[in-house]
C-alpha positions in Angstrom: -5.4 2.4 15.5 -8.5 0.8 16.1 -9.6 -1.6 13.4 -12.6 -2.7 14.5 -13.5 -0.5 11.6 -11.8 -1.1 8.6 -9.2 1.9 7.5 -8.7 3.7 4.5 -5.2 4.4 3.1 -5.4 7.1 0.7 -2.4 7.1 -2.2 -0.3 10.2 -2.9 1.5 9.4 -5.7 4.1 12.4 -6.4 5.9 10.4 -9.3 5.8 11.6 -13.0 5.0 7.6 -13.9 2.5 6.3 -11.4 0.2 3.9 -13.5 -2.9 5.7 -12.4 -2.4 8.8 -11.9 1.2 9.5 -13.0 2.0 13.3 -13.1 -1.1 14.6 -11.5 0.4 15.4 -8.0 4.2 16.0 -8.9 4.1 19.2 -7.9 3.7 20.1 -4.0 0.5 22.6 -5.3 -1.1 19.3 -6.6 -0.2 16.8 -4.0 -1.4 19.2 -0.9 -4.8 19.7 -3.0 -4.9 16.2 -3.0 -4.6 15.3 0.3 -6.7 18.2 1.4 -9.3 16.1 -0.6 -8.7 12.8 0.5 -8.5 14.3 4.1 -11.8 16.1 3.6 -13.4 12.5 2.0 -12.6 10.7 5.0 -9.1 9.5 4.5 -7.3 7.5 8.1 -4.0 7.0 6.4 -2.4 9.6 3.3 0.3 7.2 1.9 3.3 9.3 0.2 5.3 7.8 -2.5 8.3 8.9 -4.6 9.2 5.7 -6.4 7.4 4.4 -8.8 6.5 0.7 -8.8 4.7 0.0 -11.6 5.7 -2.8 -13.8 8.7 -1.4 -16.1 8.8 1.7 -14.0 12.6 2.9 -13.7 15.2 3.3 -10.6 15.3 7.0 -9.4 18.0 7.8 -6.9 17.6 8.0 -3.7 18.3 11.4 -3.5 15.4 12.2 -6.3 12.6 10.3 -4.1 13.7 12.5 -1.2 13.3 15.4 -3.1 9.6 14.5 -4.0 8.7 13.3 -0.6 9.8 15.3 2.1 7.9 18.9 1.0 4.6 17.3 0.4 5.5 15.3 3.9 6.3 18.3 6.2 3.9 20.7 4.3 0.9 17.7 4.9 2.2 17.8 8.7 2.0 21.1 8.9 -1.7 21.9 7.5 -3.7 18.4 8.7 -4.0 16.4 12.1 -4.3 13.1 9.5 -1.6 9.5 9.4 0.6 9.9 7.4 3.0 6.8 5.3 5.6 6.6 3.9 5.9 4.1 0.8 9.8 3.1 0.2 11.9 0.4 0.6 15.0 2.5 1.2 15.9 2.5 4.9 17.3 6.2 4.9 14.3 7.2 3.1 12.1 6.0 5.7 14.6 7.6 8.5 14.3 10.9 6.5 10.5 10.9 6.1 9.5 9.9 9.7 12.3 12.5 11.1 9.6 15.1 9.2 6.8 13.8 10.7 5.5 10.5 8.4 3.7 8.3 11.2 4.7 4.7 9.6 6.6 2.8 6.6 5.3 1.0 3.5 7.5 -1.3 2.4 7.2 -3.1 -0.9 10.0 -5.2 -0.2 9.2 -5.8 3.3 13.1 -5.3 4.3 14.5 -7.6 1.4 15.2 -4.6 -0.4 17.4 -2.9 2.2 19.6 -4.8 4.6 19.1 -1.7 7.2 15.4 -1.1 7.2 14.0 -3.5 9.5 16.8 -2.4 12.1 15.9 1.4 11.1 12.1 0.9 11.4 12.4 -0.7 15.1 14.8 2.0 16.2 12.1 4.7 15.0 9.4 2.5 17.0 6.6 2.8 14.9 4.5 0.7 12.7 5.7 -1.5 9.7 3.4 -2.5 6.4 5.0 -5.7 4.8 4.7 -6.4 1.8 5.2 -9.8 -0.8 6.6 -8.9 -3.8 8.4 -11.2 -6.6 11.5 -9.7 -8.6 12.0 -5.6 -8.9 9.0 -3.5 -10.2 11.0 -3.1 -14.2 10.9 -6.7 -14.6 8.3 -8.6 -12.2 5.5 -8.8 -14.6 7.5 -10.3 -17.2 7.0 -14.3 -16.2 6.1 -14.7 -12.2 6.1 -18.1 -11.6 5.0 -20.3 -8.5 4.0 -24.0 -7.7 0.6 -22.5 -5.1 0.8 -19.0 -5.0 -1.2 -18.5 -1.4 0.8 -21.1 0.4 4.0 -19.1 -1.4 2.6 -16.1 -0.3 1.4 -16.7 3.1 4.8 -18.9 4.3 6.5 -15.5 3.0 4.7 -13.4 5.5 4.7 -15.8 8.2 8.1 -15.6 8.1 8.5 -11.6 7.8 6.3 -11.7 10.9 9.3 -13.6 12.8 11.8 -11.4 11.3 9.8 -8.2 12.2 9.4 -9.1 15.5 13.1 -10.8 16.3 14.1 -7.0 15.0 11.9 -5.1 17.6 9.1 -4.1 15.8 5.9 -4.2 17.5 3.5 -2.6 15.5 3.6 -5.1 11.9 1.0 -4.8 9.1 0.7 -7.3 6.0 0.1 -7.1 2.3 0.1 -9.7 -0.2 1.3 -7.6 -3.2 -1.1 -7.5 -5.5 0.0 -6.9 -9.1 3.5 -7.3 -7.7 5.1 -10.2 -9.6 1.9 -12.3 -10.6 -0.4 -12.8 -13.2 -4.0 -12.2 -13.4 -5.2 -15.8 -12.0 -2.6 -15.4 -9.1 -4.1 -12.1 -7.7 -7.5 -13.3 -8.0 -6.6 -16.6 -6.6 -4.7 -14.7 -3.7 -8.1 -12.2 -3.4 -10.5 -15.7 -3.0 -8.4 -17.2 -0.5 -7.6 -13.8 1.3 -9.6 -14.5 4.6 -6.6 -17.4 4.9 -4.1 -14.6 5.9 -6.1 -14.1 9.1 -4.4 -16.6 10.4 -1.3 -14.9 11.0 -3.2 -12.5 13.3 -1.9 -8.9 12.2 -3.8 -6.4 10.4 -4.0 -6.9 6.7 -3.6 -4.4 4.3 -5.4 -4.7 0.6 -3.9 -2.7 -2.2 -5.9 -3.7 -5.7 -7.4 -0.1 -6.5 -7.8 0.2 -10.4 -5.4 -2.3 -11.1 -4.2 -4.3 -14.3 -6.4 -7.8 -12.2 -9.6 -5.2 -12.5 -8.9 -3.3 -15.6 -7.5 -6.0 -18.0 -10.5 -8.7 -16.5 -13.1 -6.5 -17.6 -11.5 -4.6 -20.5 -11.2 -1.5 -19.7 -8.1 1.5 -18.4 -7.1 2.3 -15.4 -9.0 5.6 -15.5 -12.2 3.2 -16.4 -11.7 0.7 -13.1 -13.5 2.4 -10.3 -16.2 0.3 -10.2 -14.6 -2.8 -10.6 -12.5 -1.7 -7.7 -15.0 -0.4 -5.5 -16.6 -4.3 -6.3 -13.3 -5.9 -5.1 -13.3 -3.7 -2.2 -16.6 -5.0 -0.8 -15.0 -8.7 -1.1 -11.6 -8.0 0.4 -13.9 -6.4 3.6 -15.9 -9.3 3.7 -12.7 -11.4 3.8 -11.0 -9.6 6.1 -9.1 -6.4 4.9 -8.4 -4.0 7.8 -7.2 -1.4 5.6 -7.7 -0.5 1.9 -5.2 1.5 -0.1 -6.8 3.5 -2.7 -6.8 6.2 -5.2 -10.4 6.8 -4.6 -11.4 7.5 -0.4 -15.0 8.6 -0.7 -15.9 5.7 -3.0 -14.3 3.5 -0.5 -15.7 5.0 2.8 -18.6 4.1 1.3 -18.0 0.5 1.0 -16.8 0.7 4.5 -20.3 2.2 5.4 -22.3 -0.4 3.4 -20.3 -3.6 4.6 -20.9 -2.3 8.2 -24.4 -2.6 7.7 -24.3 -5.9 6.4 -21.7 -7.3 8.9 -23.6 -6.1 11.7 -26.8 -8.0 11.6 
Protein backbone atom coordinates (compact mmCIF):
# COMPACT_ATOMS: atom_id res chain seq x y z
CA UNK A 1 0.00 0.00 0.00
CA UNK A 2 1.28 3.10 -1.15
CA UNK A 3 0.97 5.93 1.39
CA UNK A 4 2.20 8.61 -0.31
CA UNK A 5 -1.41 9.37 -0.15
CA UNK A 6 -2.93 9.05 3.06
CA UNK A 7 -5.59 5.95 3.43
CA UNK A 8 -8.88 5.68 4.57
CA UNK A 9 -10.08 2.88 6.92
CA UNK A 10 -13.68 2.61 6.75
CA UNK A 11 -15.40 0.97 10.21
CA UNK A 12 -17.89 -1.88 10.01
CA UNK A 13 -19.08 -2.20 13.19
CA UNK A 14 -21.48 -5.53 13.28
CA UNK A 15 -21.89 -5.25 17.21
CA UNK A 16 -25.29 -4.58 18.88
CA UNK A 17 -23.22 -1.89 21.27
CA UNK A 18 -20.79 0.02 19.17
CA UNK A 19 -20.78 3.59 20.63
CA UNK A 20 -21.58 5.15 17.32
CA UNK A 21 -23.43 3.27 15.43
CA UNK A 22 -24.32 0.28 17.67
CA UNK A 23 -26.98 -2.02 15.97
CA UNK A 24 -27.11 -0.48 12.64
CA UNK A 25 -25.06 -3.11 10.70
CA UNK A 26 -25.72 -6.34 12.90
CA UNK A 27 -27.33 -7.98 10.42
CA UNK A 28 -25.30 -9.20 7.21
CA UNK A 29 -28.25 -7.16 4.91
CA UNK A 30 -27.01 -3.92 6.87
CA UNK A 31 -23.33 -4.48 6.98
CA UNK A 32 -22.96 -5.38 3.09
CA UNK A 33 -25.16 -2.15 2.37
CA UNK A 34 -22.68 -0.54 4.31
CA UNK A 35 -19.68 -1.43 2.80
CA UNK A 36 -21.19 -1.19 -0.57
CA UNK A 37 -21.31 2.43 0.51
CA UNK A 38 -18.15 3.01 1.98
CA UNK A 39 -16.66 1.12 -1.05
CA UNK A 40 -18.62 3.32 -3.47
CA UNK A 41 -17.41 6.70 -1.25
CA UNK A 42 -13.88 5.89 -1.73
CA UNK A 43 -13.07 3.55 1.13
CA UNK A 44 -8.99 1.74 0.80
CA UNK A 45 -9.49 -0.31 3.86
CA UNK A 46 -13.34 -1.79 5.31
CA UNK A 47 -12.30 -2.67 8.93
CA UNK A 48 -14.71 -5.51 10.42
CA UNK A 49 -15.30 -5.80 14.00
CA UNK A 50 -17.28 -8.18 16.27
CA UNK A 51 -16.21 -6.98 19.67
CA UNK A 52 -17.13 -4.15 21.09
CA UNK A 53 -14.61 -1.86 22.68
CA UNK A 54 -16.32 0.86 23.99
CA UNK A 55 -15.74 1.94 27.51
CA UNK A 56 -18.01 -0.52 29.74
CA UNK A 57 -18.77 -2.51 26.68
CA UNK A 58 -19.00 -6.42 27.80
CA UNK A 59 -16.93 -9.72 26.89
CA UNK A 60 -18.64 -11.73 24.08
CA UNK A 61 -17.25 -15.21 23.43
CA UNK A 62 -15.16 -15.91 21.02
CA UNK A 63 -17.34 -18.08 19.35
CA UNK A 64 -20.19 -15.01 19.18
CA UNK A 65 -17.49 -12.57 17.41
CA UNK A 66 -17.00 -15.30 14.86
CA UNK A 67 -20.36 -15.64 14.28
CA UNK A 68 -20.75 -11.82 13.45
CA UNK A 69 -17.59 -11.61 11.42
CA UNK A 70 -17.03 -14.18 9.14
CA UNK A 71 -20.51 -13.81 6.85
CA UNK A 72 -20.10 -10.13 6.39
CA UNK A 73 -16.20 -11.12 5.79
CA UNK A 74 -16.60 -13.85 2.98
CA UNK A 75 -19.89 -12.16 1.66
CA UNK A 76 -17.58 -8.55 1.39
CA UNK A 77 -14.84 -10.89 -0.42
CA UNK A 78 -17.10 -12.20 -2.53
CA UNK A 79 -19.06 -8.97 -3.97
CA UNK A 80 -15.92 -6.12 -3.81
CA UNK A 81 -12.16 -6.11 -5.00
CA UNK A 82 -11.62 -3.66 -1.70
CA UNK A 83 -8.89 -4.37 1.87
CA UNK A 84 -10.37 -5.81 4.03
CA UNK A 85 -9.36 -5.83 8.37
CA UNK A 86 -9.99 -7.53 10.80
CA UNK A 87 -10.36 -5.73 14.25
CA UNK A 88 -9.74 -8.45 17.22
CA UNK A 89 -7.34 -9.20 19.61
CA UNK A 90 -8.04 -12.92 19.62
CA UNK A 91 -5.42 -14.81 17.70
CA UNK A 92 -7.89 -17.58 16.38
CA UNK A 93 -10.18 -14.88 15.41
CA UNK A 94 -7.63 -13.37 13.31
CA UNK A 95 -6.62 -17.04 11.89
CA UNK A 96 -10.40 -17.59 11.13
CA UNK A 97 -11.02 -14.13 9.45
CA UNK A 98 -7.84 -14.07 7.17
CA UNK A 99 -8.49 -17.92 6.25
CA UNK A 100 -11.87 -16.20 4.64
CA UNK A 101 -10.27 -13.70 2.89
CA UNK A 102 -9.65 -10.44 5.59
CA UNK A 103 -6.29 -8.84 4.13
CA UNK A 104 -4.72 -7.69 7.62
CA UNK A 105 -5.30 -7.58 11.69
CA UNK A 106 -6.36 -4.73 13.98
CA UNK A 107 -5.29 -5.34 17.08
CA UNK A 108 -6.35 -3.30 20.11
CA UNK A 109 -4.09 -4.91 22.30
CA UNK A 110 -1.34 -5.13 20.01
CA UNK A 111 -0.57 -8.96 21.05
CA UNK A 112 -0.77 -8.29 24.98
CA UNK A 113 -4.16 -9.59 24.75
CA UNK A 114 -3.29 -12.97 23.32
CA UNK A 115 -0.09 -14.77 23.89
CA UNK A 116 -0.53 -16.46 20.32
CA UNK A 117 -1.31 -13.60 18.01
CA UNK A 118 1.85 -12.14 17.20
CA UNK A 119 3.21 -15.79 16.31
CA UNK A 120 -0.27 -16.26 14.41
CA UNK A 121 -0.11 -12.99 12.48
CA UNK A 122 3.70 -13.69 11.20
CA UNK A 123 2.73 -17.24 10.19
CA UNK A 124 -0.32 -15.72 8.05
CA UNK A 125 2.44 -13.09 6.55
CA UNK A 126 0.48 -10.18 6.36
CA UNK A 127 0.23 -6.83 7.81
CA UNK A 128 -0.26 -5.96 11.63
CA UNK A 129 -2.03 -2.61 13.10
CA UNK A 130 -0.73 -2.04 16.75
CA UNK A 131 -2.36 -0.52 18.98
CA UNK A 132 -1.72 1.28 22.79
CA UNK A 133 -4.30 0.59 24.97
CA UNK A 134 -4.48 0.98 28.98
CA UNK A 135 -6.67 -1.69 30.95
CA UNK A 136 -9.77 -3.73 29.14
CA UNK A 137 -12.40 -1.70 27.30
CA UNK A 138 -15.28 -2.33 30.61
CA UNK A 139 -13.04 -0.52 32.89
CA UNK A 140 -10.26 1.67 31.07
CA UNK A 141 -12.08 4.92 31.27
CA UNK A 142 -12.67 4.63 34.79
CA UNK A 143 -9.11 6.41 36.16
CA UNK A 144 -6.17 6.16 33.34
CA UNK A 145 -3.35 7.41 34.89
CA UNK A 146 0.28 8.34 33.53
CA UNK A 147 3.35 10.53 34.61
CA UNK A 148 3.74 11.96 30.33
CA UNK A 149 1.37 10.25 28.40
CA UNK A 150 3.40 10.60 24.76
CA UNK A 151 6.71 9.47 26.11
CA UNK A 152 4.29 6.44 27.76
CA UNK A 153 2.84 5.97 24.69
CA UNK A 154 5.56 6.25 22.20
CA UNK A 155 8.23 3.96 24.48
CA UNK A 156 5.09 1.39 24.27
CA UNK A 157 5.19 1.24 20.51
CA UNK A 158 8.77 1.43 20.17
CA UNK A 159 8.86 -1.53 21.89
CA UNK A 160 5.86 -3.42 20.03
CA UNK A 161 7.91 -2.52 16.98
CA UNK A 162 10.84 -4.80 18.32
CA UNK A 163 8.57 -7.46 19.36
CA UNK A 164 6.66 -7.35 15.91
CA UNK A 165 9.62 -7.70 14.12
CA UNK A 166 11.73 -10.38 16.47
CA UNK A 167 8.24 -12.35 15.68
CA UNK A 168 8.52 -12.19 11.81
CA UNK A 169 6.22 -9.65 10.88
CA UNK A 170 7.20 -7.40 8.23
CA UNK A 171 4.39 -5.43 7.40
CA UNK A 172 3.66 -3.32 11.15
CA UNK A 173 1.22 -0.38 11.39
CA UNK A 174 0.79 1.86 14.70
CA UNK A 175 -1.94 3.47 16.61
CA UNK A 176 -1.84 5.38 19.69
CA UNK A 177 -5.35 4.34 21.06
CA UNK A 178 -7.22 7.09 21.27
CA UNK A 179 -10.07 7.03 23.79
CA UNK A 180 -8.54 3.81 24.95
CA UNK A 181 -7.62 4.28 28.56
CA UNK A 182 -7.15 8.20 28.82
CA UNK A 183 -8.81 11.13 29.55
CA UNK A 184 -9.76 14.01 27.47
CA UNK A 185 -6.36 16.13 27.98
CA UNK A 186 -4.35 12.82 27.25
CA UNK A 187 -5.87 12.30 23.73
CA UNK A 188 -5.59 15.82 22.79
CA UNK A 189 -2.18 15.97 24.22
CA UNK A 190 -1.23 12.70 22.28
CA UNK A 191 -3.19 14.37 18.90
CA UNK A 192 -0.58 17.83 19.39
CA UNK A 193 2.41 15.90 19.75
CA UNK A 194 1.32 13.20 17.13
CA UNK A 195 3.93 14.13 14.34
CA UNK A 196 6.46 12.75 17.27
CA UNK A 197 5.44 9.10 16.37
CA UNK A 198 7.12 9.61 13.03
CA UNK A 199 9.97 8.83 14.45
CA UNK A 200 9.48 5.30 14.74
CA UNK A 201 9.21 5.21 10.90
CA UNK A 202 6.07 2.91 10.26
CA UNK A 203 2.77 4.00 8.98
CA UNK A 204 0.57 5.58 11.60
CA UNK A 205 -2.83 4.91 11.92
CA UNK A 206 -5.36 7.65 13.55
CA UNK A 207 -8.66 6.43 14.95
CA UNK A 208 -10.54 9.64 16.70
CA UNK A 209 -13.84 9.62 14.41
CA UNK A 210 -16.81 11.07 16.55
CA UNK A 211 -15.25 10.28 19.66
CA UNK A 212 -15.97 11.15 23.44
CA UNK A 213 -12.27 13.80 22.97
CA UNK A 214 -14.62 15.59 20.07
CA UNK A 215 -18.04 15.07 21.33
CA UNK A 216 -17.67 15.84 25.12
CA UNK A 217 -15.08 19.00 24.10
CA UNK A 218 -17.60 20.60 22.19
CA UNK A 219 -20.87 19.38 23.82
CA UNK A 220 -22.50 17.52 21.77
CA UNK A 221 -23.35 13.25 20.82
CA UNK A 222 -21.72 11.09 18.93
CA UNK A 223 -24.24 11.35 16.19
CA UNK A 224 -23.55 15.36 16.40
CA UNK A 225 -19.45 15.00 16.00
CA UNK A 226 -18.87 14.92 12.36
CA UNK A 227 -17.56 18.10 12.02
CA UNK A 228 -15.45 18.19 14.84
CA UNK A 229 -14.06 15.01 13.44
CA UNK A 230 -13.61 15.89 10.03
CA UNK A 231 -11.55 19.17 11.93
CA UNK A 232 -9.28 16.68 13.72
CA UNK A 233 -8.89 14.78 10.68
CA UNK A 234 -7.26 17.75 8.79
CA UNK A 235 -4.70 18.04 11.86
CA UNK A 236 -3.80 14.33 12.27
CA UNK A 237 -2.93 14.68 8.17
CA UNK A 238 -1.01 17.61 8.71
CA UNK A 239 0.85 15.66 11.45
CA UNK A 240 1.33 12.77 9.85
CA UNK A 241 -1.54 10.22 9.78
CA UNK A 242 -1.15 7.63 6.92
CA UNK A 243 -4.40 6.24 7.49
CA UNK A 244 -7.70 7.46 9.13
CA UNK A 245 -10.29 5.10 10.56
CA UNK A 246 -13.61 6.40 10.30
CA UNK A 247 -17.25 5.98 10.38
CA UNK A 248 -17.64 8.68 7.80
CA UNK A 249 -15.27 7.88 4.20
CA UNK A 250 -16.65 10.55 1.87
CA UNK A 251 -16.29 13.27 4.52
CA UNK A 252 -12.82 12.05 4.99
CA UNK A 253 -11.76 11.66 1.30
CA UNK A 254 -12.41 14.93 1.22
CA UNK A 255 -10.07 15.99 3.83
CA UNK A 256 -7.62 13.80 2.03
CA UNK A 257 -8.33 15.90 -1.21
CA UNK A 258 -8.10 19.29 0.51
CA UNK A 259 -4.81 18.57 2.57
CA UNK A 260 -3.26 17.40 -0.75
CA UNK A 261 -3.80 20.73 -2.09
CA UNK A 262 -2.35 22.38 0.65
CA UNK A 263 0.71 20.04 1.21
CA UNK A 264 1.61 20.23 -2.28
CA UNK A 265 2.53 23.81 -2.75
Amino acid sequence: MDFNEPKIMGILNTTPDSFSDGGKFASIESSIIQANKMFNEGADIIDVGGYSSRPGADDVSIQEEMDRVMPVIEKIKSELDVVLSIDTFRSSVAKEAVEGGAHIVNDISAGDDDSNMLSTVAKLGIPYIAMHKQGIPKTMQENPQYNDVVIAVFEYLQKKKQECLDAGIIDLIIDPGFGFGKTLDNNFELLYNLRHFKLLNIPLLVGISRKSMIYKTIKTSPESALNGTSFLHAFALKNGANILRVHDVNEAKECVKLWQQLSHR
